[in-house]
Backbone as XML, in Angstrom:
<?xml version="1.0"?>
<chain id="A" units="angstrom">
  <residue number="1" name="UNK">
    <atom name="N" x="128.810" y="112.579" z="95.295"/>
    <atom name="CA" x="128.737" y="112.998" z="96.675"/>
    <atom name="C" x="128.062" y="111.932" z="97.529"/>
  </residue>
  <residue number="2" name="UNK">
    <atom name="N" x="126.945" y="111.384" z="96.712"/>
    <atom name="CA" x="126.490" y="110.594" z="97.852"/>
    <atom name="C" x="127.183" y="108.654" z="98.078"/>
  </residue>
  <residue number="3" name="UNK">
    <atom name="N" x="127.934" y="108.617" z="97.618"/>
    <atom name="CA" x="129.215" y="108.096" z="97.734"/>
    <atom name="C" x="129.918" y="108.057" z="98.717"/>
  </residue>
  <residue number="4" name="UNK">
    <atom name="N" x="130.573" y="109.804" z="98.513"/>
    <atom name="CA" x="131.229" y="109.602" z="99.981"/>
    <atom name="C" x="130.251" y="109.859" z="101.393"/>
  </residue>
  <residue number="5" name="UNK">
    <atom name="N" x="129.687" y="110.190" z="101.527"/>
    <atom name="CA" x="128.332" y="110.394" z="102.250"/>
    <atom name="C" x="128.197" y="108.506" z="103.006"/>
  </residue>
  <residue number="6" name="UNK">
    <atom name="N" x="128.329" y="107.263" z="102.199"/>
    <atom name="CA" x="127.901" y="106.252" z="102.146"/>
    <atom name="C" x="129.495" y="105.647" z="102.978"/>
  </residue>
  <residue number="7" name="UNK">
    <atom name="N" x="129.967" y="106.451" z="102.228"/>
    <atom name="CA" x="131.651" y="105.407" z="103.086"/>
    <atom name="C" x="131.815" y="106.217" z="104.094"/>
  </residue>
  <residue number="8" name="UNK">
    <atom name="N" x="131.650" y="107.240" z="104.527"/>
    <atom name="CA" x="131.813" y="108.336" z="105.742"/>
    <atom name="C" x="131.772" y="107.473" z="107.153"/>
  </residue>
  <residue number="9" name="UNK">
    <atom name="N" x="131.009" y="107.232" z="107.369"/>
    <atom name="CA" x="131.171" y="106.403" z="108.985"/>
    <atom name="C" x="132.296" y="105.065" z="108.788"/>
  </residue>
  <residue number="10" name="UNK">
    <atom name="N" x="132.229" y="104.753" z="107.997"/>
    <atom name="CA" x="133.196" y="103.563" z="107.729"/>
    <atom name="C" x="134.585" y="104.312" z="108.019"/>
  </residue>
  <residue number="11" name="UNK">
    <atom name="N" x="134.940" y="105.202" z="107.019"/>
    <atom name="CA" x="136.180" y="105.741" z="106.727"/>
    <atom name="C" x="136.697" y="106.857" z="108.235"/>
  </residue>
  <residue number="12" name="UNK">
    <atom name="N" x="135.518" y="107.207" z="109.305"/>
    <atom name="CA" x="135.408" y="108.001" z="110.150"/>
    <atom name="C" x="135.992" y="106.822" z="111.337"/>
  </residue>
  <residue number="13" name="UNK">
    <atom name="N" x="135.358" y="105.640" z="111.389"/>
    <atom name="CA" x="135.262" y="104.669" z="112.502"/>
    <atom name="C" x="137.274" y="103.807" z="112.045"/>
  </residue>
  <residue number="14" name="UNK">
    <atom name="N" x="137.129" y="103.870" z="111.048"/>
    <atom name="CA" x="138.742" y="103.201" z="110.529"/>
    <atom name="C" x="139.985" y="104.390" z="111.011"/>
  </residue>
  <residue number="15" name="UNK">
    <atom name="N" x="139.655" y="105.684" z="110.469"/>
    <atom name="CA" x="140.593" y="106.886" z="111.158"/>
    <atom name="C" x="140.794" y="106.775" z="112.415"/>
  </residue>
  <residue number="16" name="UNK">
    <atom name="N" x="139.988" y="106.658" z="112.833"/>
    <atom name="CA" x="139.503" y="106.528" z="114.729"/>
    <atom name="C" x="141.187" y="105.669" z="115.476"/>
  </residue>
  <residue number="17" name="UNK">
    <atom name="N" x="140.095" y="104.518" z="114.862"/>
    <atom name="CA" x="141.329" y="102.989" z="114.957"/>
    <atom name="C" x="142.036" y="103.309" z="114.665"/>
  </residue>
  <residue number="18" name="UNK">
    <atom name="N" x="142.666" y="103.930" z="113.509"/>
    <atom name="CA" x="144.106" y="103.982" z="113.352"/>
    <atom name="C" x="144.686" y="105.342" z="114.322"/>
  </residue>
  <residue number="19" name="UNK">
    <atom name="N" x="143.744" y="106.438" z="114.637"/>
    <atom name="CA" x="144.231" y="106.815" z="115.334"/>
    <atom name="C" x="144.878" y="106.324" z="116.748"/>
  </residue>
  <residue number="20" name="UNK">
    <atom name="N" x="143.974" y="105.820" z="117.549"/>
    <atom name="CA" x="143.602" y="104.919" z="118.364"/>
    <atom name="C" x="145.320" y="104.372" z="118.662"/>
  </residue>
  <residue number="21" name="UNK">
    <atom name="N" x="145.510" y="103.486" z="117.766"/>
    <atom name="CA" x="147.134" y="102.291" z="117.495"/>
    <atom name="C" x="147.604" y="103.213" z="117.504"/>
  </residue>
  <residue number="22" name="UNK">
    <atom name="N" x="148.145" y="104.120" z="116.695"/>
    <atom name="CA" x="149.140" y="105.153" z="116.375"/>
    <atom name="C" x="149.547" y="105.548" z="117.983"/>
  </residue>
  <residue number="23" name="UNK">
    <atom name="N" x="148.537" y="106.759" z="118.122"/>
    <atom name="CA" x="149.190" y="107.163" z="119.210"/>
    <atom name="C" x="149.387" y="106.250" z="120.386"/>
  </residue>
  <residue number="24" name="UNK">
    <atom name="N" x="148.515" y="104.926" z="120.822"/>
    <atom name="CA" x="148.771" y="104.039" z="121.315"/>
    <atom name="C" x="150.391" y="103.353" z="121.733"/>
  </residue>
  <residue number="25" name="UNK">
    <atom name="N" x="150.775" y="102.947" z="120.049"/>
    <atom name="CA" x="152.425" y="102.806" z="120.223"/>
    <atom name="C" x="153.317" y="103.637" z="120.053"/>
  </residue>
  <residue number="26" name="UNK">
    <atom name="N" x="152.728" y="105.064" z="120.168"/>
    <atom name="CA" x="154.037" y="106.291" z="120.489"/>
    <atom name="C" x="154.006" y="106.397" z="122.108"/>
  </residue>
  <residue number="27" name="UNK">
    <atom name="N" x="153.312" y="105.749" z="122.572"/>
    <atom name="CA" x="152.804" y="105.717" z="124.509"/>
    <atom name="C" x="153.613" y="104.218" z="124.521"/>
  </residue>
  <residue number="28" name="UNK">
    <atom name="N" x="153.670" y="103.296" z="123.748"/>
    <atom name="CA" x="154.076" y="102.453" z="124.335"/>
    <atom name="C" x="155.361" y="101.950" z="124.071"/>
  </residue>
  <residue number="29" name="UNK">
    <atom name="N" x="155.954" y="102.476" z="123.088"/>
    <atom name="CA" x="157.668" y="102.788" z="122.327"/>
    <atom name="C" x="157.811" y="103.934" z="122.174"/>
  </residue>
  <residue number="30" name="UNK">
    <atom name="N" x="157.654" y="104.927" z="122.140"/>
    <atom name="CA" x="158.342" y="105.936" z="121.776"/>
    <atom name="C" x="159.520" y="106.774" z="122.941"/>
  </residue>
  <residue number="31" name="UNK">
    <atom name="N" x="160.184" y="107.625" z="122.675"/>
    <atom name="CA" x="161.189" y="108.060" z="124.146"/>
    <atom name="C" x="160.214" y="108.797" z="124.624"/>
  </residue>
  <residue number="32" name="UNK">
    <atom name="N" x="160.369" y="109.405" z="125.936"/>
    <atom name="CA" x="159.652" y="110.382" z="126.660"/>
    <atom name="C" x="159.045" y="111.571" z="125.880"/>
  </residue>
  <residue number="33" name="UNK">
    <atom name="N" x="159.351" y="111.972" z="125.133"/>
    <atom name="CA" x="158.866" y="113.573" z="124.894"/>
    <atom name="C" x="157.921" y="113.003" z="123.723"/>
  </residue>
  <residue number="34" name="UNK">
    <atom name="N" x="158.010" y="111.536" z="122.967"/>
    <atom name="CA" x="156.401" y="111.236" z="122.253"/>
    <atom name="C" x="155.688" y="111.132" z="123.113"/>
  </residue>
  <residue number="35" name="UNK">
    <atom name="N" x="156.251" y="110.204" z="124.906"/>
    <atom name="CA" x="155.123" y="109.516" z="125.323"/>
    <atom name="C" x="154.347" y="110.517" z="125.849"/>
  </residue>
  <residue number="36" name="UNK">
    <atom name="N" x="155.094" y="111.676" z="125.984"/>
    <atom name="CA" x="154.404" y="113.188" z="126.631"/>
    <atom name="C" x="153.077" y="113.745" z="125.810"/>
  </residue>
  <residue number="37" name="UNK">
    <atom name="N" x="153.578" y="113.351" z="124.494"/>
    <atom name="CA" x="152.819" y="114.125" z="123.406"/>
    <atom name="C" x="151.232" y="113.138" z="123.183"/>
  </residue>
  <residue number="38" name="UNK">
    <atom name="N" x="152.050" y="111.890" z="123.358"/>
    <atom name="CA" x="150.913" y="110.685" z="123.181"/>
    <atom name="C" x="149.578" y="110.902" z="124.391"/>
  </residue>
  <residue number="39" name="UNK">
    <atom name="N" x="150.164" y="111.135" z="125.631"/>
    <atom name="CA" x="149.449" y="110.798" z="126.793"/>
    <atom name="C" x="148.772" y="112.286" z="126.633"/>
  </residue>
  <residue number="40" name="UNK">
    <atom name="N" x="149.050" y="113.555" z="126.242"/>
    <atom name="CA" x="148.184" y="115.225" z="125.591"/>
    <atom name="C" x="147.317" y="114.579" z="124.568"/>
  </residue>
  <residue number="41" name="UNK">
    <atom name="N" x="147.681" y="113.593" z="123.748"/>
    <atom name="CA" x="146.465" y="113.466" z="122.584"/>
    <atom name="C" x="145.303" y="112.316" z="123.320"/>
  </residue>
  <residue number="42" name="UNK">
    <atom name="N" x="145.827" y="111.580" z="124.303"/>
    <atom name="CA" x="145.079" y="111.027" z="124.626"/>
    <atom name="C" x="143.727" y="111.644" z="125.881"/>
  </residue>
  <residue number="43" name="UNK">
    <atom name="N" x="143.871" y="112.590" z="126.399"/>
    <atom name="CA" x="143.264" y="113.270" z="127.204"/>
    <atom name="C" x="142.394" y="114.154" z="125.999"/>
  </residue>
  <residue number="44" name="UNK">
    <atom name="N" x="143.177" y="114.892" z="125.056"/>
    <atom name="CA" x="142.296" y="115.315" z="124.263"/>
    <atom name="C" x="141.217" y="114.284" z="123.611"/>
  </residue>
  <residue number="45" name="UNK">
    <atom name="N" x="141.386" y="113.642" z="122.968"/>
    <atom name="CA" x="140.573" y="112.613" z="122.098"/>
    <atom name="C" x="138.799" y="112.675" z="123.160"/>
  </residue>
  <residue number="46" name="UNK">
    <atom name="N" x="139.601" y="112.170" z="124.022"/>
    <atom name="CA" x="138.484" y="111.843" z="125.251"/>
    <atom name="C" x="137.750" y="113.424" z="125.390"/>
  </residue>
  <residue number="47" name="UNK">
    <atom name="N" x="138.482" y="114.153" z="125.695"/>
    <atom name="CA" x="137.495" y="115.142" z="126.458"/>
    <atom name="C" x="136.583" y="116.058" z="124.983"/>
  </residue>
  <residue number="48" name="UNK">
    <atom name="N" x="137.079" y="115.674" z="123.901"/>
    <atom name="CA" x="136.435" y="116.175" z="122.689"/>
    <atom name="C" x="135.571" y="115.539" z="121.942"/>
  </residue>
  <residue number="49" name="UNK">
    <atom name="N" x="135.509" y="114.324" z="122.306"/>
    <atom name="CA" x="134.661" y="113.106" z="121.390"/>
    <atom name="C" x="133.357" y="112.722" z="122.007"/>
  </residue>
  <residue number="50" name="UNK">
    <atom name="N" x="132.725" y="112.847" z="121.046"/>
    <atom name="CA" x="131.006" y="112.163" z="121.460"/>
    <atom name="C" x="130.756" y="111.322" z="122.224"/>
  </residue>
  <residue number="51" name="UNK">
    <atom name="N" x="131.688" y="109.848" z="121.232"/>
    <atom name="CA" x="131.503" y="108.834" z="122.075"/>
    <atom name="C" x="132.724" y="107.865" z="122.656"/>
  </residue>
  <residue number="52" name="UNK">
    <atom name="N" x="132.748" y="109.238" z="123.733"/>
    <atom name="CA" x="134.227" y="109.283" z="124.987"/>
    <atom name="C" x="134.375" y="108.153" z="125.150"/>
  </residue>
  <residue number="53" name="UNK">
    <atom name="N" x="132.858" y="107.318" z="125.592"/>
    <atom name="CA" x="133.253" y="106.100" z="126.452"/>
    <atom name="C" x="134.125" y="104.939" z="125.312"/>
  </residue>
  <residue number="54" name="UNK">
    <atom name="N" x="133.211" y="104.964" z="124.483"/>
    <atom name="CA" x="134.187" y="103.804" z="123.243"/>
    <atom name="C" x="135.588" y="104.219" z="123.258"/>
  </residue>
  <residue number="55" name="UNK">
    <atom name="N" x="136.171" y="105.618" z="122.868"/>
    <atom name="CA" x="137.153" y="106.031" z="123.192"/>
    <atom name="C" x="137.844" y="105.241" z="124.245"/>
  </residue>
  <residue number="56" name="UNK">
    <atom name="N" x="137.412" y="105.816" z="125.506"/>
    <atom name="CA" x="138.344" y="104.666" z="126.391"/>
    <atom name="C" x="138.426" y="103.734" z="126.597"/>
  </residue>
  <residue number="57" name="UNK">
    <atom name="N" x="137.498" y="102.839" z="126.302"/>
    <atom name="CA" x="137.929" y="101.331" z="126.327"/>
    <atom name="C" x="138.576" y="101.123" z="125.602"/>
  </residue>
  <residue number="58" name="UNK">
    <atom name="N" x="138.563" y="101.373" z="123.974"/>
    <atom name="CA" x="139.944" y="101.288" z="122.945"/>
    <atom name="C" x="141.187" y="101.630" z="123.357"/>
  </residue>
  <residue number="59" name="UNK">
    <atom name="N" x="141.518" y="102.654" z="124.302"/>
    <atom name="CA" x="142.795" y="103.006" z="124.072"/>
    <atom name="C" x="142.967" y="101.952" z="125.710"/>
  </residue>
  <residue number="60" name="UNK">
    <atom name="N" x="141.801" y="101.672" z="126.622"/>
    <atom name="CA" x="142.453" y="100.959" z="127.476"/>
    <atom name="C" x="142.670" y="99.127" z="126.884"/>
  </residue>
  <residue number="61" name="UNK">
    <atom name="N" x="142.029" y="98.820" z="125.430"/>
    <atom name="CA" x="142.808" y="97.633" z="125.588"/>
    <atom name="C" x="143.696" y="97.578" z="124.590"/>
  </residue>
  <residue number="62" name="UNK">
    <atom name="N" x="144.091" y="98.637" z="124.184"/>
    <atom name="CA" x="145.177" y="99.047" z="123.369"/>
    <atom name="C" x="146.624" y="98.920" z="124.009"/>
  </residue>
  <residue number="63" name="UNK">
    <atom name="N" x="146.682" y="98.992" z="125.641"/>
    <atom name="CA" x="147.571" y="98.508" z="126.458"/>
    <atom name="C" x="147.761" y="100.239" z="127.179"/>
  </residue>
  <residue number="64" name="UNK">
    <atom name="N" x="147.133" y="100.978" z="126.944"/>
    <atom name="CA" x="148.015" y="101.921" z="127.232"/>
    <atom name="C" x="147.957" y="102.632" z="128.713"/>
  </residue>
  <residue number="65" name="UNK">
    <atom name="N" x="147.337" y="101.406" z="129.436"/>
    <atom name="CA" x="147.090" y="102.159" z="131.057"/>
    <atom name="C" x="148.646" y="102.039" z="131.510"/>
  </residue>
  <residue number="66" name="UNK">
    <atom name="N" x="149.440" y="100.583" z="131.131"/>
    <atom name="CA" x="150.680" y="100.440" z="131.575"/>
    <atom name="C" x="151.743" y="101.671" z="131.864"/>
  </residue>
  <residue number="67" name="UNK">
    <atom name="N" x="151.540" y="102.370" z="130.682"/>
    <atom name="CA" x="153.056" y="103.141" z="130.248"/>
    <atom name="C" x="152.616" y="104.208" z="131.226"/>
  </residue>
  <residue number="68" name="UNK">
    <atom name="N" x="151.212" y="104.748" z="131.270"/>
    <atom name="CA" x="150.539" y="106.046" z="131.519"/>
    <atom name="C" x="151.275" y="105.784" z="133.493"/>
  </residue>
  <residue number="69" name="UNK">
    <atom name="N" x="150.736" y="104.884" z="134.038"/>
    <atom name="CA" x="150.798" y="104.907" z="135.037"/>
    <atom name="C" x="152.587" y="104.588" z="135.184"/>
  </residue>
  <residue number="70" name="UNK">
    <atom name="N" x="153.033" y="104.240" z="134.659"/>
    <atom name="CA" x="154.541" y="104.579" z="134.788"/>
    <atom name="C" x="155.278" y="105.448" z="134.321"/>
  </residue>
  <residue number="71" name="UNK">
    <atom name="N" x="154.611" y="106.755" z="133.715"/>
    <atom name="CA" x="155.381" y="107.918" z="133.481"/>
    <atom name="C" x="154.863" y="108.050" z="134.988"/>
  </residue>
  <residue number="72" name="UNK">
    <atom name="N" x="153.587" y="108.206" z="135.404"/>
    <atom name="CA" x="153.250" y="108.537" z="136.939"/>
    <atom name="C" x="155.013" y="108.738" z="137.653"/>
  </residue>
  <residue number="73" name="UNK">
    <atom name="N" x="155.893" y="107.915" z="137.773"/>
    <atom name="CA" x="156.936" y="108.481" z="138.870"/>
    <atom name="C" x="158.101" y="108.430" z="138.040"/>
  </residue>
  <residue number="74" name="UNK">
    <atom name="N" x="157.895" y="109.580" z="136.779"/>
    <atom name="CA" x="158.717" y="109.918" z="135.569"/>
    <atom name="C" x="159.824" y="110.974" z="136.510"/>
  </residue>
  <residue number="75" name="UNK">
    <atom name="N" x="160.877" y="111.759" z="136.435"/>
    <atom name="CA" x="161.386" y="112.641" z="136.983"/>
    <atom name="C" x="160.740" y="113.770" z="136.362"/>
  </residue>
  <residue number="76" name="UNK">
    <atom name="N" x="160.426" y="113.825" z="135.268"/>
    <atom name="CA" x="160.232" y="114.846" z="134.912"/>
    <atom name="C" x="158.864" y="115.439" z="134.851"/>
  </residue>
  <residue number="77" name="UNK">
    <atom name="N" x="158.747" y="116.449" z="135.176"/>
    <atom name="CA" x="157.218" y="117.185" z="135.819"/>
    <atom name="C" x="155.966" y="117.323" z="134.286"/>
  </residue>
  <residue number="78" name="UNK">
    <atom name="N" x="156.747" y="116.948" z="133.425"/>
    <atom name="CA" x="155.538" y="117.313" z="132.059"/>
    <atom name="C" x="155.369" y="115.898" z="132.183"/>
  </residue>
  <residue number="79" name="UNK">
    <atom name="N" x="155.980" y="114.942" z="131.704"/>
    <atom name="CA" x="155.014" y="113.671" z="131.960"/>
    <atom name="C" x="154.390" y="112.953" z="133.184"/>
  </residue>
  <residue number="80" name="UNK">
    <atom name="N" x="154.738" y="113.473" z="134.407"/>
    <atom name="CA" x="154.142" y="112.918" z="135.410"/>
    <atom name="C" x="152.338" y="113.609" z="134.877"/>
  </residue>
  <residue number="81" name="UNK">
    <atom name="N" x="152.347" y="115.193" z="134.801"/>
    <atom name="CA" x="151.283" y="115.894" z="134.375"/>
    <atom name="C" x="150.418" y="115.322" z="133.173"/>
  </residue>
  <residue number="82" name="UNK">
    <atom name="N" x="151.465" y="115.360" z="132.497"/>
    <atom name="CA" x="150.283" y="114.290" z="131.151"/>
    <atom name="C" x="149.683" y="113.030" z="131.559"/>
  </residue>
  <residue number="83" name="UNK">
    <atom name="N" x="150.905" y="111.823" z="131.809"/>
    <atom name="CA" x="150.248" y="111.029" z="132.414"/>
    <atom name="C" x="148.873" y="111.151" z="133.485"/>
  </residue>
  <residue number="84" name="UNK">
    <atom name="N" x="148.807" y="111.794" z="134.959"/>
    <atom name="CA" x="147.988" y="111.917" z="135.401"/>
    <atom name="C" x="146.778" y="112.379" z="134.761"/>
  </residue>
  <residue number="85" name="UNK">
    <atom name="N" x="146.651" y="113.463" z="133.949"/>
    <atom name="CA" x="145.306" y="114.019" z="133.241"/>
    <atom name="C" x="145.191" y="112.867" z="132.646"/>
  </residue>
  <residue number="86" name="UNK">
    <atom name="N" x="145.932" y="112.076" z="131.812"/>
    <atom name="CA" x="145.071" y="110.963" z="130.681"/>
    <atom name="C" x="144.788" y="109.885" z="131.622"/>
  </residue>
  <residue number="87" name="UNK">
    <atom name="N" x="145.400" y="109.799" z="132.273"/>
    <atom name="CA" x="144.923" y="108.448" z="133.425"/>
    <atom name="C" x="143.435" y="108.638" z="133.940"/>
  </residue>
  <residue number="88" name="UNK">
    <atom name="N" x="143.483" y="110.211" z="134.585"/>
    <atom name="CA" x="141.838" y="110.668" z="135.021"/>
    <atom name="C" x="141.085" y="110.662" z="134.004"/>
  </residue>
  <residue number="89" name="UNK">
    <atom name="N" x="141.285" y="111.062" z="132.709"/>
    <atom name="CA" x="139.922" y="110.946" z="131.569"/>
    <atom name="C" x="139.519" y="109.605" z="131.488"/>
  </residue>
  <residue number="90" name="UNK">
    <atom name="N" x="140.881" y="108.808" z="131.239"/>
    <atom name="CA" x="140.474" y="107.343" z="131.151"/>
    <atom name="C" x="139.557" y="106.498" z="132.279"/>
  </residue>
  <residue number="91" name="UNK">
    <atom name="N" x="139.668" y="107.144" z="133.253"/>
    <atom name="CA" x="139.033" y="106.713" z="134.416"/>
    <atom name="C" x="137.694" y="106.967" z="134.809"/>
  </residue>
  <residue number="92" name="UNK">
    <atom name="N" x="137.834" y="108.136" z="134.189"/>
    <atom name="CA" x="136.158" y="108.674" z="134.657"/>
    <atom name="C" x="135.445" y="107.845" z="133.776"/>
  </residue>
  <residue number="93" name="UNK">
    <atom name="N" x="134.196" y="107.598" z="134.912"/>
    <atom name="CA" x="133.135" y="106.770" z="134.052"/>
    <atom name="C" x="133.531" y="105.374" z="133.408"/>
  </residue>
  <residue number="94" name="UNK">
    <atom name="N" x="134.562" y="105.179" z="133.831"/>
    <atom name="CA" x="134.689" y="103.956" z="133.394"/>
    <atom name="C" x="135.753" y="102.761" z="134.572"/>
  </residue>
  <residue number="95" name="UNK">
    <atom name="N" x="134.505" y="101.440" z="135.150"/>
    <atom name="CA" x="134.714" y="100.823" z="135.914"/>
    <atom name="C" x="136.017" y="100.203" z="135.344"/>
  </residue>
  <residue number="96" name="UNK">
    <atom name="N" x="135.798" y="99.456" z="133.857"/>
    <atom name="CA" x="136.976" y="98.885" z="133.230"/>
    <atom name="C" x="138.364" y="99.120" z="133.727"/>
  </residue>
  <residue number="97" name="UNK">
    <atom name="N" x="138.431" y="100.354" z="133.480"/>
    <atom name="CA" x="139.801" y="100.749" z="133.100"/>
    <atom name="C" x="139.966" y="101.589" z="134.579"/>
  </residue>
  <residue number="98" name="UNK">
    <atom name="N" x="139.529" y="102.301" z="135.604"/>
    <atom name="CA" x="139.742" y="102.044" z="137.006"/>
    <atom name="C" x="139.892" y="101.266" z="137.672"/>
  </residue>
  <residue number="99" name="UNK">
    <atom name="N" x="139.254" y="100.012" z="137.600"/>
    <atom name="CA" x="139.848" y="98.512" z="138.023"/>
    <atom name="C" x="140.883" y="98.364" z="137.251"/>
  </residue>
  <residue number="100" name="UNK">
    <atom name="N" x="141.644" y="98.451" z="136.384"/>
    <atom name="CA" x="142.625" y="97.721" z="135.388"/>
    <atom name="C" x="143.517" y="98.847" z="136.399"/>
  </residue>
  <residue number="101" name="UNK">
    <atom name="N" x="143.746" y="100.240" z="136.317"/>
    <atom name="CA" x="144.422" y="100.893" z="136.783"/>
    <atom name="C" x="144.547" y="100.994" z="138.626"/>
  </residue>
  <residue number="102" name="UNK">
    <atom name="N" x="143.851" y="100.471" z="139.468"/>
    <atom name="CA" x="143.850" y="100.153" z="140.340"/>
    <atom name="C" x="144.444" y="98.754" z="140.974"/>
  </residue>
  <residue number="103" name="UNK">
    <atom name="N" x="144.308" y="97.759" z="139.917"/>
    <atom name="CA" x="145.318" y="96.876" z="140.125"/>
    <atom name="C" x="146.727" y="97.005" z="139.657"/>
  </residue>
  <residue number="104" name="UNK">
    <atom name="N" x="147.306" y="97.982" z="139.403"/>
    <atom name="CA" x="148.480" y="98.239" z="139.179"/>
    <atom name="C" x="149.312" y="99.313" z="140.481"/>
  </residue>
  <residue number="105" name="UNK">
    <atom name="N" x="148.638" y="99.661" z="141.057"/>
    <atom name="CA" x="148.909" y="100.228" z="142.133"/>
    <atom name="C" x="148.901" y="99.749" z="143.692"/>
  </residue>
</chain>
């Protein structure tokens, strides 16, 4: 037990990251109804995690302000909605990635 106890933050901080990429390039290749699903996990992650802020800087240099703000004038009303909520989590509290997303507009 105290084993895994010893690899736990390691193996916790590596899940993360791979979470992190994963849903990252279902936002940044996938068709609409991943990028829908991607931009819901990404609002979740944030609004459930300790440490939100690391959270968003990863997924903002993960690339993924691009796609988010271009479902923004998607036709379709579920990803304009996703997009916007993950755009605002990503934003709050964080100058980074409000400047990054402000120069795109």
């Amino acid at each position: 037990m105290g084993e895994e106890e010893d690899a736990g933050p390691f193996t916790r901080s590596s899940y993360k990251q791979t979470l992190i990429d994963q849903i990252s390039g279902n936002l940044i290749a996938g068709d609409l109804t991943v990028k829908i699903h991607a931009a819901r996990e990404i609002r979740s992650l944030i609004r459930h995690h300790n440490s939100s802020h690391q959270i968003r800087a990863k997924f903002a240099s993960a690339g993924v302000i691009q796609p988010l703000v271009l479902m923004l004038y998607s036709r379709n009303h579920d990803a304009r909605h996703a997009s916007l909520l993950a755009v605002l989590n990503l934003a709050s509290r964080n100058e980074r990635v409000l400047e990054e997303f402000e120069s795109m507009m």
